[in-house]
C-alpha positions, 0 to 999 in steps of 0.5 A, a space after each residue: 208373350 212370355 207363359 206367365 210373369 208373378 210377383 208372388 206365388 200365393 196363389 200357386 196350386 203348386 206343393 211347396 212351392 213358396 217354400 222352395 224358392 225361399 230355400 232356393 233363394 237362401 241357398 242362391 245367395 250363399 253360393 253366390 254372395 248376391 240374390 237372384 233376380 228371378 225364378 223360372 220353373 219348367 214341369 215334368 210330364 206323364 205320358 198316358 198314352 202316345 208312346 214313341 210316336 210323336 217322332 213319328 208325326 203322330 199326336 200323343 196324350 201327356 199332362 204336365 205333373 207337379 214335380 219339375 226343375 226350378 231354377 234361381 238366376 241373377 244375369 251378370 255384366 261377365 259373359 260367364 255361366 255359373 251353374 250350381 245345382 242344390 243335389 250334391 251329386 252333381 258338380 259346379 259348371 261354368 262356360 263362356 256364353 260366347 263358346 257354348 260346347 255340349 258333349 254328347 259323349 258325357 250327357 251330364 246335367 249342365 249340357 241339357 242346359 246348355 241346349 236350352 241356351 245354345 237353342 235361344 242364343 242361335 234363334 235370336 243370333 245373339 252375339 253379345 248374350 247376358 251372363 247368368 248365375 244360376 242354382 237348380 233344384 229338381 224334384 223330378 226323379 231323374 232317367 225316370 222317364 218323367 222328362 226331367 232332361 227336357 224340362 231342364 232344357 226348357 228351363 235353361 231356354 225360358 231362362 235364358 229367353 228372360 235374361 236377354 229381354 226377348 220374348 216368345 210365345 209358349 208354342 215357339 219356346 216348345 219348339 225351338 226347346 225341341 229342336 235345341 235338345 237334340 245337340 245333346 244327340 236325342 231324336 226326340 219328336 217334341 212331345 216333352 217340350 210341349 206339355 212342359 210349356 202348354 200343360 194347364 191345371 185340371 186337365 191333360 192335352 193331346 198334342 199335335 204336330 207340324 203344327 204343334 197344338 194342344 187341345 184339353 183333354 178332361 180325364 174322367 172323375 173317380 180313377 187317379 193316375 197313380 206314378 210308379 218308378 221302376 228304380 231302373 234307369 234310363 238316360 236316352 242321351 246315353 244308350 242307343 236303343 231310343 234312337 235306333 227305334 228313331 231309325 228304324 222308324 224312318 226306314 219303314 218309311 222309306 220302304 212304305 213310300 217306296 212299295 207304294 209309288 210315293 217319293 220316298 225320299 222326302 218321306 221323313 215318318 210314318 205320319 207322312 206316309 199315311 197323309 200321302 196316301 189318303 187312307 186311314 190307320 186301319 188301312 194303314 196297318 193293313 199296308 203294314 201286313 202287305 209291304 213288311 216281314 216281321 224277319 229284321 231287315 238287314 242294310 244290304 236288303 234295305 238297300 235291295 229295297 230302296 235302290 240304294 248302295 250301302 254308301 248311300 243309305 249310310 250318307 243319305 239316311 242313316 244318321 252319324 250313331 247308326 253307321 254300324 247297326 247292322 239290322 232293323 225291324 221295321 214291321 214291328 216299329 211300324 204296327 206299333 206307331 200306327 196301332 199306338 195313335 189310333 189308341 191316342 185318338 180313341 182315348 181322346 174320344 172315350 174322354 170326351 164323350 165319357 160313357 159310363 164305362 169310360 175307365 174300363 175303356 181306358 183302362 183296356 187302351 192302356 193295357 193295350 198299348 203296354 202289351 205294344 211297347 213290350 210286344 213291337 217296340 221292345 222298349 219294356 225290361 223285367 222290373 217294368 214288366 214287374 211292375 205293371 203285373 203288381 199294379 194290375 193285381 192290386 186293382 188298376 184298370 190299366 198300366 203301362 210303361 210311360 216315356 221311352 221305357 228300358 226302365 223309368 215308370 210305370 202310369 196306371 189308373 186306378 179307381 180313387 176309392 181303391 187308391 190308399 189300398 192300392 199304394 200300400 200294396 204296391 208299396 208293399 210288393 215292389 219297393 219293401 220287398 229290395 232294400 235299393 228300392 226301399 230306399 229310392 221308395 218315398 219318391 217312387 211311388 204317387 198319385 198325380 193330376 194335372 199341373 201346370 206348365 213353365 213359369 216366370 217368378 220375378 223378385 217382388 
């Protein structure tokens, strides 16, 4: 039950990737003396739609790209970890499997394997867990906002899950992989993991939850989907402003279930708070209006609300990083989740029903949805803002910002007859223009399509 097993790669719709695993091959038995055994690759994804809503409950829209992690490994008879890792500039690391330690302080790349160990290590109870020998080689962009630290934990989890001969299905490794990258102290909702373990070529997925599943989702012909990195970035492990939104989150909840007689309590996302009452998004905004002010809610009036003292909304809700926020805007948090998935759904709709005007459609959801993230989330900054105005005015029917935001990149889609004339534009407008950028601007700006999700490579 492991995603996929290949003696050979021939017939990988993957750029590169032959050539990249026998680089990463030579490389491997230069760093370590021995070759490695196997291969396993994990995609990064983009997010068209669905932003900050899958830690709510609500299903979100992503495919799988073709720039991912690719690791070499060799398991060991020591019960040690070597990792190395192709980019210089990041350091050799090594650990006993026995005592996995993941510092939250310092969200440097090793930890994000580590979680992928930590997870597949606790959910088997392995107490005598192989040792490995492992190079990475990333074409992700990293704190791009294109999930390169959640492939690299579902890398180290298929990679360790190889290594000790266990198996599990695609859906259990995205969960487990969810679960286990918040030791690293990010709330993430697991639409990363998903797409990086369920994506298909040729199409992209809407992604549900509790239970997770993946329907296709045909994206229509004539528009590409057009990357472009802001050279801003974003780590979400090492600034507060994801898991803050995380939390107002869940307190908007709280007050929602509280107003309207449900055990608020149990009440954990937006998601449950609607499915309690029975009524749609619509009316679910509508609530929103009735219950909320748009003011920021202080602790002492959240406590107001709920009944609480502050000692027990800080033990009981508030998690460990939260102690000393002193307000929350939760009407914002809300309107955006609940107006956010019924775009998802809506976008979900014009795909498969594909009405002639299906790109502008789309396009229109996904300017919407921008105006959204940078209106109620307040998750956009300046050069994204930039951004999306530049893509915009060189022709694209709809641009937004994709992954938490803060920084990272920018999704647009753009109609392919216009693509060449587009890239050059923007090539022109936002990278050419500042020598930082010009120098990040080969990997910063690309048509994309739907790729594949994790692999296994075993040596022939």
């Amino acid at each position: 039950r492991l995603p996929a097993i290949y003696a050979n790669t021939d017939h990988l719709n993957v750029s590169n990737l032959p050539f990249r695993l026998q680089k990463l091959k030579e490389m491997f038995i230069s760093k370590f003396g021995s070759a490695p055994k196997f291969y396993v690759r994990a995609p990064g994804r983009v997010n068209l739609i669905g932003e900050h809503i899958d830690y709510c409950g609500y299903a979100v829209l992503p495919m799988a790209i073709e720039q991912d992690i690719l690791i070499a490994v060799e398991p060991v008879k020591t019960q040690v970890v070597q990792l190395a890792n192709t980019n210089s500039l990041y350091f050799d690391f090594s650990t006993s499997v026995n005592n996995i330690q993941i510092n939250k302080t310092k969200p440097q790349w090793h930890n994000y394997f580590l979680c992928g160990l930590k997870g597949i290590q606790e959910h088997f109870g392995l107490n005598n867990p192989t040792g490995m020998n492992c190079l990475l080689d990333g074409t992700i962009p990293p704190s791009s906002g294109l999930s390169s630290s959640s492939a690299l934990v579902c890398c180290a989890g298929l990679v360790t899950l190889r290594a000790n001969g266990k198996t599990l299905s695609k859906v259990e490794l995205a969960e487990i992989c969810t679960k286990s990258e918040r030791y690293i102290g990010t709330e993430g909702g697991g639409m990363d993991q998903s797409i990086s373990f369920l994506g298909e070529e040729g199409t992209a997925k809407l992604i549900e939850f509790s239970p997770l599943r993946a329907t296709d989702v045909r994206l229509p012909s004539g528009a590409a989907f057009v990357i472009a990195n802001s050279c801003v970035e974003m780590n979400k492990a090492a600034t507060s402003h994801y898991n803050i939104r995380v939390m107002e989150c869940r307190l908007a909840t709280k007050l929602l279930s509280k107003s309207k007689g449900l055990d608020w309590k149990k009440m954990l996302r937006l998601h449950d708070v609607q499915t309690n009452l029975g009524v749609s998004l619509e009316e679910m905004l509508t609530i929103v209006e009735e219950v909320l002010h748009p003011e920021p809610y202080s602790t002492e009036e959240i406590c107001k609300c709920l009944g609480i003292s502050l000692e027990e909304l800080r033990s009981q809700i508030l998690s460990q990083n939260m102690q000393d926020v002193s307000t929350f805007k939760l009407y914002q948090r809300a309107k955006h989740v609940y107006s956010e998935a019924a775009r998802v759904l809506e976008f979900k709709k014009i795909c498969n029903e594909a009405p002639a005007n299906a790109i502008q459609l789309l396009g229109e959801l996904m300017n919407q949805s921008y105006i959204s993230c940078r209106e109620m989330y307040e998750c956009s900054c300046p050069e994204l803002d930039r951004l999306v105005d530049i893509c915009l005015q060189f022709g694209a029917i709809g641009s937004r910002l994709t992954g938490a935001g803060w920084g990272g990149c920018t999704v647009s889609m753009v109609p392919t007859d216009n693509l060449n004339a587009f890239l050059k534009n923007v090539k022109a407008a936002y990278y050419q223009s500042d020598a930082q950028r010009l120098a990040l601007e080969n990997n910063s700006l690309f048509a994309t399509r739907p790729g594949r999700g994790a692999l296994v490579f075993v040596e022939a």
